[in-house]
C-alpha positions as CSV (number, residue, x, y, z in Angstrom):
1,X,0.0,0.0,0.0
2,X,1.8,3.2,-0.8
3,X,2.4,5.2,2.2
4,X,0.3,8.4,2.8
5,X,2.1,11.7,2.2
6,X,3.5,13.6,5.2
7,X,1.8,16.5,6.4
8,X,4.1,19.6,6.1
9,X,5.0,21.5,8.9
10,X,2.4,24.1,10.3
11,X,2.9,27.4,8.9
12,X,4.9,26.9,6.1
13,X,7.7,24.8,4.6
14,X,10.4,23.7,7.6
15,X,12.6,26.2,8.5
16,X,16.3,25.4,7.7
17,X,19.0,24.6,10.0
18,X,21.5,26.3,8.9
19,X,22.7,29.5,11.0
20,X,22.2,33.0,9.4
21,X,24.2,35.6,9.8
22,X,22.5,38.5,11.8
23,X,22.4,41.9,10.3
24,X,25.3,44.2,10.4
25,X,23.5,46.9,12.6
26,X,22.9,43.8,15.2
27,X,26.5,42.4,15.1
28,X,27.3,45.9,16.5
29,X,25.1,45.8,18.9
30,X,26.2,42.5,20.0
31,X,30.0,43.7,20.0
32,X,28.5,46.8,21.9
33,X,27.6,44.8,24.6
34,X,30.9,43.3,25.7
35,X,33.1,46.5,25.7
36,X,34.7,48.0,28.1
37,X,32.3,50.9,28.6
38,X,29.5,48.8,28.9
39,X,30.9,46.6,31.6
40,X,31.5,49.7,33.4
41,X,28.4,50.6,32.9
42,X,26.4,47.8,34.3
43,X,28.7,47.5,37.1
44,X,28.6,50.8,38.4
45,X,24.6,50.4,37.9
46,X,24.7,47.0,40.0
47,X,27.0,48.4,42.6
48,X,24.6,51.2,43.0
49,X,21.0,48.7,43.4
50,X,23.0,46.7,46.0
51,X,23.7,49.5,47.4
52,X,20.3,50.3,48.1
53,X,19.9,46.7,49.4
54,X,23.0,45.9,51.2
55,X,25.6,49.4,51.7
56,X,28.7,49.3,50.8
57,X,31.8,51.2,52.3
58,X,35.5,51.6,52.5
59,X,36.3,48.8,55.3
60,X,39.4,52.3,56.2
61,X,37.6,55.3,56.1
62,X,33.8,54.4,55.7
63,X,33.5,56.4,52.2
64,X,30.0,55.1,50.8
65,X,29.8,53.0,47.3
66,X,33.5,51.3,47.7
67,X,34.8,48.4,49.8
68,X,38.2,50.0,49.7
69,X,38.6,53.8,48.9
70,X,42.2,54.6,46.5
71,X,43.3,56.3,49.5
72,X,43.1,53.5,51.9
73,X,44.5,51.4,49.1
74,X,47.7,53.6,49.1
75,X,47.6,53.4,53.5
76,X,48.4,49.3,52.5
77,X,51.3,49.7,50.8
78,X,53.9,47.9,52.6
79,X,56.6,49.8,54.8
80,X,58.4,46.7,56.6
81,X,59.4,47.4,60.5
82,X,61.4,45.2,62.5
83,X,60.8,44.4,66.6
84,X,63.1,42.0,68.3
85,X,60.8,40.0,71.3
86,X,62.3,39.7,74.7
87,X,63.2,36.3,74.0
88,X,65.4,37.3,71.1
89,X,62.7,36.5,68.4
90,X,63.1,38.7,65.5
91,X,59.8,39.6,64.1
92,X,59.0,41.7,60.4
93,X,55.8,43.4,60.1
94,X,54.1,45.0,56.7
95,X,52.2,47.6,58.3
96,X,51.4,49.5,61.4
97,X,48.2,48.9,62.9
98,X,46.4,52.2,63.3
99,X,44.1,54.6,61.8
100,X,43.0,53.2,58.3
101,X,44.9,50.4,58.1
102,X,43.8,49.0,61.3
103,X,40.0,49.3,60.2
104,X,41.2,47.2,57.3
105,X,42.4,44.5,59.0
106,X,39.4,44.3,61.6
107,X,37.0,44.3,58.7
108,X,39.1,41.6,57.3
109,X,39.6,39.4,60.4
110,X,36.3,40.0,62.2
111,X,34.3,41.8,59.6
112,X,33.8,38.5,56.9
113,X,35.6,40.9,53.7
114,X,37.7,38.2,53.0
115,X,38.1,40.1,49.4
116,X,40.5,42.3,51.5
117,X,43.0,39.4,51.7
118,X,43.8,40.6,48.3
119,X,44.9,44.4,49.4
120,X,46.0,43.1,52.3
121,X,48.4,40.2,51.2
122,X,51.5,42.2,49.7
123,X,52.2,43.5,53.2
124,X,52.5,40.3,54.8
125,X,54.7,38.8,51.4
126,X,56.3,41.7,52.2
127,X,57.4,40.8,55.8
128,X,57.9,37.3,54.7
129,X,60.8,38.5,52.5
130,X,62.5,40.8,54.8
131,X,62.1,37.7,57.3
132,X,64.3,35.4,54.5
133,X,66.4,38.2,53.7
134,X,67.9,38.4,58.0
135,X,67.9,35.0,57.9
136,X,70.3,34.7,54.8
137,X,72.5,37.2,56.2
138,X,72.6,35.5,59.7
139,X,73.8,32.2,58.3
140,X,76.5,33.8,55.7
141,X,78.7,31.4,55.1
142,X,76.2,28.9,55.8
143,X,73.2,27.6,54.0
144,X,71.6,29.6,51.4
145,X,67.8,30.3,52.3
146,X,66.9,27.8,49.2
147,X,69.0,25.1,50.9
148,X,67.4,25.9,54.4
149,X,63.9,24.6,53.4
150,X,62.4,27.2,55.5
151,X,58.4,26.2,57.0
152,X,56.0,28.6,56.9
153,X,54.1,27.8,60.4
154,X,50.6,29.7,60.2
155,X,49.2,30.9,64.2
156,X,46.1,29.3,64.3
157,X,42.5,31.2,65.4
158,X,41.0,30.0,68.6
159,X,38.6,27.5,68.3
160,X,35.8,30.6,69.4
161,X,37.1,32.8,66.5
162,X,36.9,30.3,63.8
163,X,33.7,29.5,64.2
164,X,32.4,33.0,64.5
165,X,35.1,33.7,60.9
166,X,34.2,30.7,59.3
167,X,37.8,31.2,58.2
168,X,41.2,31.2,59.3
169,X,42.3,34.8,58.4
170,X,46.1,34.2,58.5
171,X,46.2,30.8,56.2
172,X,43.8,32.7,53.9
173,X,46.6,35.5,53.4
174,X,49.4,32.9,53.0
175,X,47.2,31.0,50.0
176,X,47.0,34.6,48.4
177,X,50.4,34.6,48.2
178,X,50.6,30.9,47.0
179,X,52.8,30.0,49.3
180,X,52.4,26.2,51.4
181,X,52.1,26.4,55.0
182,X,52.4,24.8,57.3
183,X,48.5,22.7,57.6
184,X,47.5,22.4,61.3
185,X,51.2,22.3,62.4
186,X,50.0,24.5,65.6
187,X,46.8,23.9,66.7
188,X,45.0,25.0,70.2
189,X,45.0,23.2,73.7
190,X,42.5,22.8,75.3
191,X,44.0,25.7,77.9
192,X,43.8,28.2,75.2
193,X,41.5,31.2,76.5
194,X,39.7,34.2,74.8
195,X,40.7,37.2,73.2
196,X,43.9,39.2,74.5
197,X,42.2,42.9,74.1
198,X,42.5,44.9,77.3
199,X,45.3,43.1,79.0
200,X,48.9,43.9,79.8
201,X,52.2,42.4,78.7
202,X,52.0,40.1,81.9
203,X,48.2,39.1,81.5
204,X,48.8,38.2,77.6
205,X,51.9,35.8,78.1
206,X,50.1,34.3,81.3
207,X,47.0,33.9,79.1
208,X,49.1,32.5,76.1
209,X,51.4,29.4,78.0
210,X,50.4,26.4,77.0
211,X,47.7,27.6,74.5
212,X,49.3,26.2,71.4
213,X,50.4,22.5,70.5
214,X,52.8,21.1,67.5
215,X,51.3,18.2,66.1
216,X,54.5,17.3,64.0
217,X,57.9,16.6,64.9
218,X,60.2,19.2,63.7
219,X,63.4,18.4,64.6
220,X,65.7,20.1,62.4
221,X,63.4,21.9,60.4
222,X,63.7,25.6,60.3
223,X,60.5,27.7,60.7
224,X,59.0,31.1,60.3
225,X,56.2,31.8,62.1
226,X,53.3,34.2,60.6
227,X,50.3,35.8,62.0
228,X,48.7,38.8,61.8
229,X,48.8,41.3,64.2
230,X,51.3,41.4,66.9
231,X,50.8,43.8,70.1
232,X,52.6,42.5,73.0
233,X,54.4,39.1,71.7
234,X,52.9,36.8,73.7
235,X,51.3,34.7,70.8
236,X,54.7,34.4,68.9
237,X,56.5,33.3,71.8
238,X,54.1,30.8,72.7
239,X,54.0,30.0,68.8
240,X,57.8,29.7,69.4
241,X,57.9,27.7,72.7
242,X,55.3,24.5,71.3
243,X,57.4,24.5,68.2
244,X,61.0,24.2,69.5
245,X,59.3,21.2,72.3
246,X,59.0,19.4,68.6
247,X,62.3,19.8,67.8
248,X,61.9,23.1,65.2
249,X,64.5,25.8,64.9
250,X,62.7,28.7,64.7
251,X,64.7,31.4,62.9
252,X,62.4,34.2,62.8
253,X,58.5,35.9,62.5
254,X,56.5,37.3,59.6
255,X,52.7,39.5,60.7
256,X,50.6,41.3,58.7
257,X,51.0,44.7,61.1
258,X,52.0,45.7,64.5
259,X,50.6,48.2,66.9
260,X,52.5,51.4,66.9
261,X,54.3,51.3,70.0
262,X,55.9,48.4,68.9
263,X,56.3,50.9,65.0
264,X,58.0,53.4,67.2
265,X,60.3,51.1,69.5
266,X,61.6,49.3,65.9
267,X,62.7,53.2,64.2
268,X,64.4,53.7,67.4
């Protein structure tokens, strides 16, 4: 039986596959809409509705629209100062913790902007260097930096403070820098108290002994220790203290900033 013919397609013969070619007043648009201009367009239009919805401001000086004014930005350039603790521990900072820059780093640390890691990162490579830079000159004659395998030993958060963060500040600013640290080399005991603010040189080293614990042994290994703000020194030298009981030769300290007493005693 000869098969019945098939019904054409409604309205019309079938359209074709093939791709056609928009017009040239359309292509222009198109191109239109991935330029520069345009991007910067739609994002200062966007930053504006969120705006509206959830403010923005400079996490420095609290200018609206911005998460980090150009003038703040310039506060974070890094200007490396060196403190030597009273147990002979030789610690490089990137900044000094005050004004701008200090409202920075809260917003950063206790604030959730981890974006500012990105900012705030060159100061503490910064620190890192001079920190490898004493240490070559201190062994001259000896092993080259390279040849010392250095360990980059991150201060952990208290157990309180990361889960308030949800992050570990310091590790974040050591990934930014792609460098490997350290993973839970320090971790803290269950001695390990509450935040520092408020107490004296005395009361932070009490509070700090036997707050940390080396998981590893380190004998041999040379270590620089980072965190990111130090005041008194109390969390380095406790930092210091649980890693030489593992055997590590600590040979220095890297922070993000320090307070400006401890700015002021290092130009001296």
């Amino acid at each position: 039986m000869p098969s019945s013919p098939r019904p054409a397609p409604r309205g019309g013969s079938r359209p074709s596959s093939r791709p056609t070619s928009p017009p040239e007043s359309a292509a222009a648009s198109a191109s239109g809409l991935v330029s520069g201009d345009w991007r910067r367009r739609v994002a200062a239009a966007a930053r504006e509705a969120l705006s509206v919805v959830s403010p923005v401001s400079c996490a420095g000086c609290g200018a609206t629209d911005v998460p980090l004014c150009p003038a703040c930005g310039d506060r974070l350039v890094p200007a490396v100062t060196r403190t030597d603790l009273p147990d002979g521990l030789a610690v490089f900072s990137g900044l000094v913790y005050a004004f701008e820059v200090r409202g920075v780093v809260l917003a950063f640390k206790n604030g959730g902007r981890v974006r500012l890691a990105d900012p705030l990162a060159p100061a503490l490579g910064a620190a890192l260097e001079a920190c490898g830079r004493a240490v070559a000159a201190e062994t001259a004659g000896g092993p080259s930096v390279p040849d010392l395998d250095l360990l980059v030993v991150t201060v952990p958060p208290s157990r309180r403070g990361r889960r308030r963060r949800g992050y570990d500040p310091v590790a974040l600013l050591v990934r930014r820098l792609g460098l490997g640290a350290g993973a839970r080399v320090l971790v803290p005991t269950a001695r390990a108290r509450g935040g520092q603010k408020g107490r004296d040189r005395l009361q932070r080293q009490r509070g700090r002994e036997g707050s940390l614990r080396c998981t590893r042994d380190l004998t041999g290994r040379f270590v620089v220790v980072v965190d990111d703000v130090v005041t008194t020194g109390s969390t380095l030298q406790e930092a210091r203290r649980a890693l030489r009981a593992r055997g590590a030769v600590v040979v220095g300290a890297a922070c993000l900033a320090t307070t400006p007493l401890r700015s002021a005693s290092a130009r001296r």
